[in-house]
C-alpha positions in Angstrom: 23.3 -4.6 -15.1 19.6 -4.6 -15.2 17.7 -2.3 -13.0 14.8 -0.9 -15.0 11.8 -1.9 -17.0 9.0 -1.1 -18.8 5.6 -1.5 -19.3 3.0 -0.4 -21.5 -0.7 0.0 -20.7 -3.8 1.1 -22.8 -4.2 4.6 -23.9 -7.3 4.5 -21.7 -5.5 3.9 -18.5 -3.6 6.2 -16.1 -0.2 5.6 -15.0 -0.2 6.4 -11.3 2.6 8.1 -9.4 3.2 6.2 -6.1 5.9 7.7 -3.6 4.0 9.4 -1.0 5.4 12.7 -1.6 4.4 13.2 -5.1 1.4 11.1 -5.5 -1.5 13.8 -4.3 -0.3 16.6 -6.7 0.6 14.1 -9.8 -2.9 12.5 -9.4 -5.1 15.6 -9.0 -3.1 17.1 -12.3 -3.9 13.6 -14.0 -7.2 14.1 -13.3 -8.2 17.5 -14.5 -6.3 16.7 -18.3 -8.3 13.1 -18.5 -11.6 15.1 -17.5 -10.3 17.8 -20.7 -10.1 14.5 -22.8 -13.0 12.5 -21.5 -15.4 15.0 -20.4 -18.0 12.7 -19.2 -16.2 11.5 -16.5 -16.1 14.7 -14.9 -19.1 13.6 -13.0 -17.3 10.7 -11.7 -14.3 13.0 -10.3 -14.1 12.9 -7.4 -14.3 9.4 -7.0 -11.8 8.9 -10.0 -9.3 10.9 -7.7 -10.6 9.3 -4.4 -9.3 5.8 -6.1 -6.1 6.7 -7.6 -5.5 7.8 -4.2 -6.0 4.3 -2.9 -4.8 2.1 -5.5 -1.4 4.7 -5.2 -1.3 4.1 -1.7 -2.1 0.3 -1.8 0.6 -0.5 -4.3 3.2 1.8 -2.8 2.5 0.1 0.7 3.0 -3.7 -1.1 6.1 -2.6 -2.6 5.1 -1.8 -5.9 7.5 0.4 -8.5 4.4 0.9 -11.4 1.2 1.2 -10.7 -1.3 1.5 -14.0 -4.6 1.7 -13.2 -8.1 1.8 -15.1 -11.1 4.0 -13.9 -14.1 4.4 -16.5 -17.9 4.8 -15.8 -20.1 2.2 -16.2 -23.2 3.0 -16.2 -23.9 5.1 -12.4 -21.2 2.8 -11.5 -17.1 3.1 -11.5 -15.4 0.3 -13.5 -12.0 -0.1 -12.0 -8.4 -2.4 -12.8 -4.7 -2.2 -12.0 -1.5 -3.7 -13.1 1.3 -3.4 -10.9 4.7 -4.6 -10.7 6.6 -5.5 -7.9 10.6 -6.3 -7.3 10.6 -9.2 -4.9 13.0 -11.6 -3.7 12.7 -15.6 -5.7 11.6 -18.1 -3.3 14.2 -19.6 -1.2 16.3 -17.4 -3.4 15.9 -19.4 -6.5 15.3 -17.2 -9.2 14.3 -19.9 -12.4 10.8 -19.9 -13.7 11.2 -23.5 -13.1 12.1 -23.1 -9.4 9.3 -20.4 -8.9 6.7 -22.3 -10.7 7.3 -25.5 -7.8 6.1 -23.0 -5.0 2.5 -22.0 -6.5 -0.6 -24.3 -5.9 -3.5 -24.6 -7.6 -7.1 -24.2 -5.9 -10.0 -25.4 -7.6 -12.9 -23.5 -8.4 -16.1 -24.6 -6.1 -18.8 -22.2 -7.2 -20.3 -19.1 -8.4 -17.9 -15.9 -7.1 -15.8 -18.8 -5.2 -12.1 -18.3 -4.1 -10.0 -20.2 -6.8 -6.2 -20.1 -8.3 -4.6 -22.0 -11.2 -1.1 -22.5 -12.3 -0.1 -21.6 -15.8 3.2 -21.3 -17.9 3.0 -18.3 -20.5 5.5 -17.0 -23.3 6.0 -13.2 -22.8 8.2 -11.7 -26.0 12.2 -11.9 -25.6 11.6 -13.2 -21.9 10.8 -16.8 -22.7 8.7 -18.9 -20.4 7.3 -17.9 -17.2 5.1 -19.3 -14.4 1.5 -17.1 -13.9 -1.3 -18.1 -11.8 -5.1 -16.6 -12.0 -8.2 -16.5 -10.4 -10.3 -14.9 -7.8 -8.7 -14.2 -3.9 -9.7 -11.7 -1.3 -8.0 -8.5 -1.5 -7.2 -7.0 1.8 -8.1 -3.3 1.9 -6.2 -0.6 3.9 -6.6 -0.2 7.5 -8.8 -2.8 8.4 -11.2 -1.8 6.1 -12.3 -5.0 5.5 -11.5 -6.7 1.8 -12.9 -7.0 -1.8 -12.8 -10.5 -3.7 -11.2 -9.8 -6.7 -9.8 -11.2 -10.1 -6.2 -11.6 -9.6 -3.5 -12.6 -12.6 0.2 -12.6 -11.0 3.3 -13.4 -13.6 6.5 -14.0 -12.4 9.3 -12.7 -14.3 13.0 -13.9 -13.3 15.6 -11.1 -13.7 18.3 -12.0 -16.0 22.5 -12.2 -15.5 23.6 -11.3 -12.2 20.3 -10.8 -10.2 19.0 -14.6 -9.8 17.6 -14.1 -6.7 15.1 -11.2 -8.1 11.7 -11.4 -9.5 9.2 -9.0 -11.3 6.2 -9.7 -9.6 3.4 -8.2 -12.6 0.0 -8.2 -10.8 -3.7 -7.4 -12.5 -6.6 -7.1 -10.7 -10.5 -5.9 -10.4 -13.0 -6.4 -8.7 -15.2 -7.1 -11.5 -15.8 -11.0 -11.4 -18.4 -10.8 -14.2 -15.9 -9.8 -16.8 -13.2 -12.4 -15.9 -12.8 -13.4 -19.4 -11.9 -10.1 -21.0 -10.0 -8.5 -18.1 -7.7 -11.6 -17.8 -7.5 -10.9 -21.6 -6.4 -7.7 -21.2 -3.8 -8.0 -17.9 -2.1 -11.1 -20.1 -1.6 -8.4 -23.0 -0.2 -5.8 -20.8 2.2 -8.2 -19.0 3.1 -8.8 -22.5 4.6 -5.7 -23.2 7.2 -6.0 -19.8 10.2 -5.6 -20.8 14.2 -5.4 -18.8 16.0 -2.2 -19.8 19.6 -2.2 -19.2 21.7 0.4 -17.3 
């Protein structure tokens, strides 16, 4: 039976611990050894920890089982992206790429920085073909804290044999519109590495 997977992000990411009882101590020790191999970060520490903290938190409170995140400076500013993935139930329990792939729409794009989604098909190694959709949506932020439009790439990965019903949900995002074309380059090539393990 299938009940594990794994994922692989760049070197240059973190992989975040998200159960609410771990999460504080794993993140301030991922912290300190990235600032011993990255040492000019250190100025950007405590906002590095500040949003692990909320991208843990986030993805734990949607669900999420992995949470890989990106955090680099840029310039005096804080370049941030995250891959997640998600177990979730198939639409109206029909678990076939095909069957998911009839319930996403397509919005077009209407200008600069606008809301827009498209509908896509994608290969991902030994998984076959799956339905994805991209484009920029309004991320809702903790506690009414308002929201951040965002580049958002979803794939939706069926679970083999006797689980249907399931889906991996793999989810990139950033709010970094301006570097749409490399980022969505970068979230298709970590979904790529998604694999079932079975146990």
């Amino acid at each position: 039976m299938t009940s594990a997977f794994s994922i692989t992000v760049p070197d240059s990411w973190f992989e975040v611990e998200l159960h609410p009882d771990a999460r504080n101590a794993a993140i301030n020790t991922l912290v300190a050894e990235r600032l011993k191999d990255v040492p000019e970060l250190h100025e950007h520490r405590a906002t590095l920890a500040r949003v692990l903290r909320e991208t843990a938190r986030r993805a734990y409170d949607s669900g999420a089982r992995y949470c890989g995140t990106l955090v680099a400076g840029l310039g005096g500013a804080v370049m941030t992206a995250t891959v997640t993935v998600s177990i979730v139930d198939a639409p109206n329990e029909e678990g076939a790429a095909d069957a998911i792939a009839a319930h996403l729409t397509a919005t077009p794009k209407r200008g600069a920085d606008s809301l827009w989604r498209e509908v896509e098909s994608v290969e991902i190694p030994t998984l076959g073909r799956v339905p994805r959709t991209r484009g920029v949506d309004d991320i809702t932020l903790p506690d009414g804290a308002g929201w951040v439009r965002s580049l958002i790439m979803q794939t939706f990965v069926p679970f083999p044999g006797p689980n249907p019903a399931r889906v991996a949900l793999i989810t990139g995002s950033s709010p970094l519109l301006a570097l749409e074309a490399e980022l969505f380059d970068v979230f298709d090539a970590i979904t790529g590495t998604f694999r079932f393990i079975e146990s």
